[in-house]
KEFIRO-463625 format. One record per residue (C-alpha): residue in three letters; x negated, y negated, z negated. Coordinates in steps of 0.2 Angstrom, whole numbers, plus 5000, padded with zeros to 4 digits. Each point is the difference from the previous one (the first is absolute). Layout:
alaXYZ
...
***
This chain:
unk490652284854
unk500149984983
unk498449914993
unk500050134985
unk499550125015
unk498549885007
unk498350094999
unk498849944989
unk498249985007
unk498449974992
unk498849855001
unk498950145010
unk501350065010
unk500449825007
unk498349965003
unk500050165011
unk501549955009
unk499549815006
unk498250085004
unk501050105013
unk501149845006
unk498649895001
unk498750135009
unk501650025013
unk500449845003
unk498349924998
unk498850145008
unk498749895004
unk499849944982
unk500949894988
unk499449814997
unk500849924985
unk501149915003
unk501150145003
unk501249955014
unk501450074991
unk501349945014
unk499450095012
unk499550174989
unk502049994996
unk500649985018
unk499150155006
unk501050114986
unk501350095009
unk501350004986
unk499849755000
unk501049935015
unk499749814994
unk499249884987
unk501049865000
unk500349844990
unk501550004989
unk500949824994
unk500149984981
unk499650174995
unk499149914984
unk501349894995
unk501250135000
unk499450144997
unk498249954991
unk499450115011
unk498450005015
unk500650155009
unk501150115004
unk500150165008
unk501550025014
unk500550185005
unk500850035020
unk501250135005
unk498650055012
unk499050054985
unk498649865001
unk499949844989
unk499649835002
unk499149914985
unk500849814996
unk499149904993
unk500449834992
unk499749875013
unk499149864989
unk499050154994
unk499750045020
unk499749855006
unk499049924985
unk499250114986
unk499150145013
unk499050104987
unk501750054990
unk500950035017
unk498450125005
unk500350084982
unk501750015001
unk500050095016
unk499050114995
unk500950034986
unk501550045009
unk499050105012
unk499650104984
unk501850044995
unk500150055021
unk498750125000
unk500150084981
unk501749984998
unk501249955016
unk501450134995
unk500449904984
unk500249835011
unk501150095014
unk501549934993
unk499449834998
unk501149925017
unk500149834993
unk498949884990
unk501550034986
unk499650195002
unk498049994998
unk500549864984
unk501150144991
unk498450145003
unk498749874995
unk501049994982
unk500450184997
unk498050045004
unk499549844990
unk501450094984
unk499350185002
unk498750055015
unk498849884997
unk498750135008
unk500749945015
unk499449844998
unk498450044995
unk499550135012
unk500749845015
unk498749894989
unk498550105001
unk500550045020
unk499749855002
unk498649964990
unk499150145011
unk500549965013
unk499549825000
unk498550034991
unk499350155006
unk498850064987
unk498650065014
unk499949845010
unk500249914985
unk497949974996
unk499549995017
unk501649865005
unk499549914984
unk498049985005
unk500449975016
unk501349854996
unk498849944985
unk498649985010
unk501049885015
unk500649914987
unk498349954993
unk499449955017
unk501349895001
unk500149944982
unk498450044991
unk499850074983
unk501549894991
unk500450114986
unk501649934996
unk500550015019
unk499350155007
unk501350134987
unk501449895003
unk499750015020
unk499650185001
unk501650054990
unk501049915011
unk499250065014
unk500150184996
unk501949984997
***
């Protein structure tokens, strides 16, 4: 499909829709971190999330989606980014997962790394809501806005158990915790 054909959804509208994916594949409660490997094998349209060689140094890119003739995708992400930064493969996924669930008919075509390259640059050029609607997927899907609070407290008070009240250690641990 044409990406001038993709659907544009709403802030709202996303929210809704990874609400109903994490209920589903988390239905007995969600815990941040989201275990976004495991929400994304459970889709039935994801075959494999798999590390990818140089996908940055070629392509300056984390990820890529892969379409299959059976209709499914694998995500590919870049394997330095896989094996050694986590929190930006999580988003990436997720991200990915994103263009899956809003938008797979623009990505069907994308056989090859050099496919999914050429889509990535005519979205970047003229469909940038694309992107933005992948981007907050992922932001809500990661961070989901109603277990948020309750993860936050929760991870705040262990790590002042363990460390105390160090101001200048406590925000730094909690946001890394939480991503």
């Amino acid at each position: 499909m044409d990406p001038s054909h993709a659907r544009r959804y709403t802030n709202a509208e996303i929210d809704r829709i990874v609400v109903a994916i994490l209920a589903e594949g988390f239905p007995d409660g969600i815990r941040i971190p989201v275990d976004i490997d495991r929400l994304v094998y459970r889709h039935n349209l994801v075959d494999d999330i798999a590390p990818a060689e140089l996908l940055e140094d070629k392509f300056n890119v984390a990820a890529v989606l892969i379409s299959k003739p059976n209709g499914r995708f694998d995500i590919l992400v870049d394997e330095e980014t896989f094996d050694s930064h986590r929190f930006r493969a999580n988003f990436s996924i997720a991200h990915e997962f994103g263009h899956i669930v809003l938008h797979s008919q623009v990505c069907s075509n994308c056989r090859t790394v050099e496919d999914a390259i050429a889509l990535r640059r005519r979205i970047e050029d003229s469909y940038d809501f694309i992107e933005r609607n992948a981007n907050c997927f992922a932001g809500a899907i990661l961070m989901p806005v109603r277990t948020l609070p309750e993860d936050a407290a929760r991870v705040y008070e262990a790590l002042v158990k363990k460390y105390g009240y160090d101001t200048d250690l406590i925000p730094d641990k909690l946001c890394s915790t939480l991503a």
